[in-house]
Structures are given as C-alpha cells and as structure tokens.
N, C-alpha and C positions, 0 to 999 in steps of 0.2 A: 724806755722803749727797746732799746738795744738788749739791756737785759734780759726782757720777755722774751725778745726773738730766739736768742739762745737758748732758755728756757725750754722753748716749745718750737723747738727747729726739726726736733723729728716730726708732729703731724704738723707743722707746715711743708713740708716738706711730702710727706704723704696726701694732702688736700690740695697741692700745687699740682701736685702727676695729674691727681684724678680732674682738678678742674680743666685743666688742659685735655686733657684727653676728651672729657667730655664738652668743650669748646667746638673741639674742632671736630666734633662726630653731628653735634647738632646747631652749628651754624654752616659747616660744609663749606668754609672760605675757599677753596679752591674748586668749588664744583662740581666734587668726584662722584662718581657713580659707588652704590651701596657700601658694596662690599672694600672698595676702595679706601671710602671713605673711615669705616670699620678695619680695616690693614693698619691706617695713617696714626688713628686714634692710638693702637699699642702700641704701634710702634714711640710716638709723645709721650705715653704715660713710660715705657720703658727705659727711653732714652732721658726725659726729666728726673725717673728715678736712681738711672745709675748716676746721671751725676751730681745730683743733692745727698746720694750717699743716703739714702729716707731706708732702703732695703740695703742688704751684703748684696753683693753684686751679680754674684751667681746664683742668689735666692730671686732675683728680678727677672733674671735668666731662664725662669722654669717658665715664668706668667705664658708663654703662647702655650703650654703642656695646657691650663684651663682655658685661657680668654679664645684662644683661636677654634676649637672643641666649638665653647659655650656662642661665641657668634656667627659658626656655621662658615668661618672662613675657612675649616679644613676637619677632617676627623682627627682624633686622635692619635691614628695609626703613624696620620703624613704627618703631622707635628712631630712625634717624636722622634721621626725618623731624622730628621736633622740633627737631635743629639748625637745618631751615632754614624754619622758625615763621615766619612775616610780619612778626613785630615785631621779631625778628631782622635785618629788612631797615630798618627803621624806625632802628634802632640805625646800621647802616649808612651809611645816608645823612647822617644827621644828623654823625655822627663827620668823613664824610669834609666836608661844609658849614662845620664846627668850624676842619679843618686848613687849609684855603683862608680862613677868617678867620687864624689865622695865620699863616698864610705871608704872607701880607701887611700883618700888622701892625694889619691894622682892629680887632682887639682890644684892643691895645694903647689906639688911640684911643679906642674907646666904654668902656674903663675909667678912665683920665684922667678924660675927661669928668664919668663918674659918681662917681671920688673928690672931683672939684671941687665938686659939689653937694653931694654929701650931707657931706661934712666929711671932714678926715683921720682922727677918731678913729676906732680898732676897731671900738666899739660901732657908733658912727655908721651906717658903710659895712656893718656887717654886718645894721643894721635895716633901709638902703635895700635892698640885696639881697634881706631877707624880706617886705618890704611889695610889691616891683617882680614878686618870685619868685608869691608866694603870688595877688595878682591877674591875673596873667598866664595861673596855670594855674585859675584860675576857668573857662576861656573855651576857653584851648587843653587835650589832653591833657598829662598831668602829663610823659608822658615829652619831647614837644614842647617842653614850658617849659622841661624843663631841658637838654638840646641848645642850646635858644639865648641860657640864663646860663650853663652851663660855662664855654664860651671867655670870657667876659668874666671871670667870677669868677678863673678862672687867669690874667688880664693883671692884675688888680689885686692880686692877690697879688706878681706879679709884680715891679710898682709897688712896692708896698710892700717887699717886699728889697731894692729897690735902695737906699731911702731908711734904712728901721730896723735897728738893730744886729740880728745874730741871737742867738737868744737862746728860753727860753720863752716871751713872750710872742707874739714871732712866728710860732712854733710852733702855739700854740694857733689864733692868728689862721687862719691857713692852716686848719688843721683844721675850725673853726669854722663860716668859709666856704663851704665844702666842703657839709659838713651839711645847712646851712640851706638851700640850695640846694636837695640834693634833698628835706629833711625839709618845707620850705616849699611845695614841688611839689606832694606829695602830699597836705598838709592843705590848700590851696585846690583842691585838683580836687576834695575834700569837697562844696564851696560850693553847688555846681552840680550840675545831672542831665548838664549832658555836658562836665562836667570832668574825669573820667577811666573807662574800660571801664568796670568794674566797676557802675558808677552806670549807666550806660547798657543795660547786659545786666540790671542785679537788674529796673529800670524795664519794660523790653521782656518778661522774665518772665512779671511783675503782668499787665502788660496782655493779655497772651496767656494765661495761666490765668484771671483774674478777669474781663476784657473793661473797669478801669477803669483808666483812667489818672491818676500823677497829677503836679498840673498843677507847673508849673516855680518859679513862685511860692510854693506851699506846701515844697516843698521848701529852698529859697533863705531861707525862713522861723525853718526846724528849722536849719539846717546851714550857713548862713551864719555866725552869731554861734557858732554852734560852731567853725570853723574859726577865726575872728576870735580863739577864746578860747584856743586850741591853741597858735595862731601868735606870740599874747601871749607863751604858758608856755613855746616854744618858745626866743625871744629871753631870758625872765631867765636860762631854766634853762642854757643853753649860754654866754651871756655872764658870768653874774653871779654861778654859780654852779659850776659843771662846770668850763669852760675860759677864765676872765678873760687877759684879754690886756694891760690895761694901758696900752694904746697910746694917747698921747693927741696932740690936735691942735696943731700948732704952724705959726707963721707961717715955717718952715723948708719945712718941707711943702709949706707950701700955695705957697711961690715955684718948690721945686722940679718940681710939678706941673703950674705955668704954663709953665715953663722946658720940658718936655720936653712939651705940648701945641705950643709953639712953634716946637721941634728937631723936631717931624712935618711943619709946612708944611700945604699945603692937600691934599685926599685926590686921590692919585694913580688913574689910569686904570683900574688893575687894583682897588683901593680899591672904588672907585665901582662896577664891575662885578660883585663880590663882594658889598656890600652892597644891591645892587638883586637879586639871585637870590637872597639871604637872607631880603630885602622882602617878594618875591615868594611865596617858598616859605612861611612865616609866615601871609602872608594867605591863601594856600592853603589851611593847618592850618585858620584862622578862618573859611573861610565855604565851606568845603566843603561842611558840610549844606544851604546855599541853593542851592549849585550843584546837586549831586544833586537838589536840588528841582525842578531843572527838565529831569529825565529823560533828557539828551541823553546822558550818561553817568554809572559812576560812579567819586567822587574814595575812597580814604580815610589816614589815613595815611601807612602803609606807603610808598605808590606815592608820594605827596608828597612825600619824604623820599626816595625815589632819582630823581625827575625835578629836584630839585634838584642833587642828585650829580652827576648827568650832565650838568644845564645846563655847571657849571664847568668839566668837564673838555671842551667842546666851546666854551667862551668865551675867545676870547684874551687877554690880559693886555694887549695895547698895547706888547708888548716882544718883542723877535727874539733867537734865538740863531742860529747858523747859516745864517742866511736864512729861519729858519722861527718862524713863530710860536709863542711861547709861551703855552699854554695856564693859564690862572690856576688850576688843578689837576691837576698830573701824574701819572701810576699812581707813580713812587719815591718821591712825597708819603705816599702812603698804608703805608711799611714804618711811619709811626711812630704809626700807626693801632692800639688796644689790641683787636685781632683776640680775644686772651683772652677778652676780655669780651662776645663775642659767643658764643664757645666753654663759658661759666659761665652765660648764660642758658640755652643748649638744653640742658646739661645739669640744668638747673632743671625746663624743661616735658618731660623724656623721666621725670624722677623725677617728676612731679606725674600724667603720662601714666598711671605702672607704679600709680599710688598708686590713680587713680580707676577705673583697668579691673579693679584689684583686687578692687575694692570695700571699701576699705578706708573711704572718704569717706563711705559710707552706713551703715556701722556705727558712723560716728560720729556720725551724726543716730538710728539708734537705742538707744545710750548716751546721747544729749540726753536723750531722749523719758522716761528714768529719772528725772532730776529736776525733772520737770513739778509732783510733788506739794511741792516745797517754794515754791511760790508763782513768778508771774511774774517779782518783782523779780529773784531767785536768776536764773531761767532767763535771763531776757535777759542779766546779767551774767556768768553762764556763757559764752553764747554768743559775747558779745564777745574773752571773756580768748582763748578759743579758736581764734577768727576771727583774733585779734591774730596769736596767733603761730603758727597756722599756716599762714597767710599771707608768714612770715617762710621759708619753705621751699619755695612753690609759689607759680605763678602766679595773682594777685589775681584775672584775672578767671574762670581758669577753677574758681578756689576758688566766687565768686559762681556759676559756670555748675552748680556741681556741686550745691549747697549753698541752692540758693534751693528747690528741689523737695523737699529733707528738711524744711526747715524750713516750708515752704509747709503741706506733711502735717500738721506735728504739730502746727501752728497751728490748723488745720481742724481735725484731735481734738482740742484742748484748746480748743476755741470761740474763737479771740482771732483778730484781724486778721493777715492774713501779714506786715502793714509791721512790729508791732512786732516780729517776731521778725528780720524779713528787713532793713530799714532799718540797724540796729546791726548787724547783721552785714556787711551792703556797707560801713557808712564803716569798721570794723574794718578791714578786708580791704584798705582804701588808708592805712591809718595802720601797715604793717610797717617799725621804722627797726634794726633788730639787725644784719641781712645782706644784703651785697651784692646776693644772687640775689631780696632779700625783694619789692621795685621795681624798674622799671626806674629809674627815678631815683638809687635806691640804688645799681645798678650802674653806673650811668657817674659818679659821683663819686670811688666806690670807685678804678677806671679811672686816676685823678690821680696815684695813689702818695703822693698827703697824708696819707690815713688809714688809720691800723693797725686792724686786724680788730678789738684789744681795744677800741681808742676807740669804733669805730660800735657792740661791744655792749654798754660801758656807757652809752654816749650813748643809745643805742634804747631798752635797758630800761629806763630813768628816760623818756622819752617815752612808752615803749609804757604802761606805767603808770597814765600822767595821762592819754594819751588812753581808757583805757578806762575811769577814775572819768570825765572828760567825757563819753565817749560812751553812757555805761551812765546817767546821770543825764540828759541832753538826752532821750533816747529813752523814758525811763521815764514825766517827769514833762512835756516839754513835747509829744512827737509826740502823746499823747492830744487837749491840746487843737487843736493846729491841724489834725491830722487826721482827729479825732472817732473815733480807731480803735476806744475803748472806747464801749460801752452804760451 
C-alpha cells in the first residue's frame, strides 16, 4: 500500500486539491455567499497544492491568472495586477543587489569576517546572525533586513562546507540558518512601530479613526521585550531542540578562516563599488522617513530597492572586456535570479485580493463578535491563533488593512479599547513562520533551496505556538498597564 501511494503521490496529490476544493464549493460548510464561497474553494485547491508539492510552487502561483477570470471573481486585468504589487518590486531589487554581492565575492568577505567574530561554532554564528538579524529589522523593514543578511548567511554557509564534513549536522546548520534569518526579521520588526508594514498601517488606522496616536516609546515598551523574548525561544528552540547541529569550534577553523580572509587580499574595485551602492541603498531604507520629511519628494521602499538595482547595472566594475566596460551587474546575472519567488508572492496577494472582495475577511470578524461573551481573555487569544495563521496565507499587511475596521467595531460594541484587540492582532500578523508566501522574509529564504516545505512547517508551528502563548499574555496582562487601555 505504501508503495502505491508513492507510486502515484503526484495525482493523488493533484485529486486531493481538486477534491477539496470542490467539497467546499458544493457543500458550502461555512455558509458563504457565492462568490465567497468560489474565493474559499482556490484558495484550498492552492494552498493544498503548494503543500503536497503536486505543482512547482510558483506554477500554482499563476492559477488565480485563470480560475479567478474563469469564475467571475475578477477580470483578468485586477488578477494580474497583483503580480506586479510594489513589493514585488522590493523583491526585485533586492535579489538582483544580492547577485552583484555575489558575483563578486563581497559576501564571501563580510561572512569570514562575521564567522571570525562570533566563533566557529553553529550555535555561535547562528546567535550572531539572530541578535545582528533581529536589531537590524527593529529599524529597517523586515523584508529589507533580510535582502541584506540573505547573501551573507549563504556565504557562510558557504564557509562552512568547505571546512565540515557533510553530514546531518551540517544539514541542519544550513537549515537553521536560513530560518533565523527570516524568523529573526520578523519578530524585531515586532519591536517597533515602523519596523515592518503591518505596524505602520494598524498605527495610521488608530489615528485616523480615533484622532490619537500612539506614541513610539509606549509601544517599544509592550513589544520590545516581547520580541527579545521570542528571539530567545527562537535560538533554544531551533538550535537546541528541533535542529542541533553539533558543530563545534576548533582551532582548525578558525586558521582556515584566517587563511581564506588572506587568499581575498584587499577589496578589489568592483568590491568597493558594490558595497558603497549597498551602503547607500541601506541608509536609504533607514532614513527615508526624514527625507520625506522634508517634502522635496517621496522615498519608499519599493523604489529604494530598484534605484539600487540600477545603480549597479549602470556602475562599471574597473574591468574591460572587449574594450568595453564591464558593468558590476549584467542582465545574464540576473537568469540565476529566483524569478519564482516573485511569481509565489503575487499569487499570494491575487488569493488574498479574491479572499477580501469576497468578503470573506469580514465574516470573519463577524464570527469573532460570537465569542465576545466568553470573556476578553478568550477573545483576544482567539484572535491571535487566527491572525497567526492566517497570515500564513495572505498578505500581513493587507490582513492588518482589512481586519483593523472589524475588530475596531467590535471593540466599540463590547466597550474595550481598539488597541487591545487590534495590537495582538498586528504583532500576530508579523509572527506567520509555516509558508513561504506567509512573509516576505519567509519567501526569500525559502528562495535558497536549503529548506524543505516540511522543515519551515514544523519549524513555524512550534514558533507559531509560542508566539501566540507570548503574544496573547504580553497583551493581556502588560498593554493594560502601559497603555491604560482598561477602566
């Protein structure tokens, strides 16, 4: 039996989407209206598809390009306008900034470096990375942050194969890696009001419905030490517990990492050009809200992330071929660009698109508003589990966009401040670690080929977990006192 299944795991796998989909189109278990109902169904069929792995994942990616057309849930025009999303461009640039760090090797350098600090062992290098990762996206967006630890993290892994036997341990390492990376993005952009969308959009909300703002320091307050606390659980629970690696320091290591610091020499012309437009583009990400501040235009992003693109490919290297200059990013750079992964997010925000025009989003704030009488504690941790993972399916910030007005409502009729309901629901909404499509963080690690779809969902769901006992208890018991939400 076993064997059959294997056998023929691609059309079950193909047979399983369809029957799902079509289960819940024509028995309608949750009593949705049409078109709703026809949202729900792609969304099953896509999301059982990506993770049976029955389709490549950004060929599953395309289906709202026909399904959404063919059942009138939208034209084709609105469908594929979500492929080409702004943060899709964000993706972009960043990727192609990445392949110009390697192609010339400045990855390689600023991972040496970093394995020579923080030590050879696994552990070690995989805490510098969460402590480096996680304050970085305090500051910058979480997708930002990890764009410009990707490359590094793939040079010291790098590093590390050339030096350790393969083997499990090395496996995990890699894996590990990977992770923290983007898992570590996403809980310091927690920390902060504009450490990633979501916090920025629930913030702007408030202030626009309520007329108060609030202030940066109270927030920093709540959600600092909460992220600090995550980032903890984050490190035992992948290192110590999940995927131990084993790997420990030795005076072998640490000469052969002097050694091949030494075999680089000093940073060559293209190097230095490379790392000054990544410089550049960085402090961009960082003080673009100051700049904006002074009205002459504005920065966000998106556009940061391809004016960096294009510095490169307009910057020469200091090297000729043919009597022409070579440019320190060429367009045949860009075939080993994971174009995929930009084709898995738009079909993320064309499904998240079909979900909310459905109004599938607001029957889920009013199936909230049903468990009001079992007490606040209940509701907020409801709201979390929910936030968590459906967030894992659709875009974080347009989930915040949708979802801050239901719950705004039911806050108003149940008497209680919108933060507590709204708060835990925004950090929920940046803690998705199960799916690729859940973060953008999450999709560009995915992107590496290190990790397997099972690993990110066992890894996710034991985070997703903890962050929601953290986040359901921070919010419960400490946002009353610092922000006096209760009477």
């Amino acid at each position: 039996m076993v064997d059959w299944i294997k056998k023929n795991q691609y059309w079950l796998s193909i047979f399983l989407g369809i029957a799902l989909a079509l289960a819940e189109f024509l028995f309608n278990p949750f009593a949705l209206k049409a078109d709703a109902a026809k949202a729900v169904a792609v969304a099953i069929l896509m999301i059982s598809w990506w993770i049976t792995e029955a389709l490549p994942m950004p060929a599953v990616a395309l289906l709202p390009l026909v399904l959404h057309p063919l059942l009138q849930l939208s034209t084709i025009e609105e469908a594929s306008k979500s492929y080409s999303n702004p943060v899709i461009f964000l993706f972009m640039g960043g990727f192609m900034i990445g392949l110009a760090i390697q192609k010339w090797d400045l990855h390689k350098r600023i991972a040496l470096h970093i394995v020579k600090r923080t030590g050879t062992s696994g552990d070690r290098i995989i805490l510098g990375f969460i402590i480096a990762t996680g304050f970085l996206s305090m500051w910058l967006s979480n997708t930002a942050t990890t764009m410009m630890m990707f490359p590094i993290a793939l040079s010291v892994i790098v590093v590390m194969k050339e030096h350790e036997k393969p083997g499990p341990g090395l496996l995990n390492f890699s894996l590990v890696l990977m992770l923290v990376i983007a898992y570590a993005s996403n809980i310091g952009g927690m920390a902060t009001i504009i450490g990633t969308p979501p916090n920025v959009a629930f913030i702007g909300f408030i202030e626009k419905k309520y007329g108060y703002s609030v202030q940066f320091l109270d927030w920093m307050i709540i959600c600092t030490p909460l992220a600090l606390l995550l980032l903890a659980a984050l490190y035992f629970v992948l290192t110590k517990w999940m995927f131990p690696n084993h790997i420990k320091s030795s005076s072998e290591a640490n000469t052969f990492i002097n050694k091949e610091i030494k075999a680089l020499g000093k940073l060559s012309v293209a190097e230095k050009r490379v790392l000054i437009i990544f410089i550049i583009t960085a402090l961009l990400w960082i003080t673009k809200d100051l700049i904006n501040g002074l009205k002459l235009f504005r920065l966000d992003d998106n556009m940061i992330a391809i004016m960096g693109a294009l510095a490169l490919f307009a910057t020469p290297s200091g090297t000729r071929k043919e009597n022409k200059p070579v440019m320190v990013l060429d367009w045949h750079d860009t075939s080993k660009m994971a174009w995929g992964i930009l084709l898995l997010f738009g079909g993320g925000i064309a499904m998240a698109a079909s979900l909310e025009k459905a109004g599938v989003m607001s029957q889920i704030g009013n199936w909230l508003a049903g468990f009001s009488h079992s007490g606040g504690f209940t509701l907020v941790l409801l709201i979390v589990v929910i936030s968590i993972f459906l967030s894992e399916l659709m875009s974080n910030v347009a989930q915040v966009i949708v979802l801050a007005p239901v719950l705004a409502a039911l806050a108003d009729a149940l008497q209680l401040d919108p933060l507590l309901l709204g708060l835990p629901m925004t950090l929920a909404a940046s803690a998705a670690a199960m799916m690729p499509m859940g973060t953008p963080p999450n999709a560009i690690v995915f992107s590496s080929g290190l990790v397997r779809l099972k690993d990110m969902l066992k890894a996710g769901f034991v985070m997703n977990i903890i962050s929601i006992i953290v986040i359901t208890l921070f919010s419960w018991f400490l946002l009353p006192l610092v922000m006096k939400v209760l009477n």
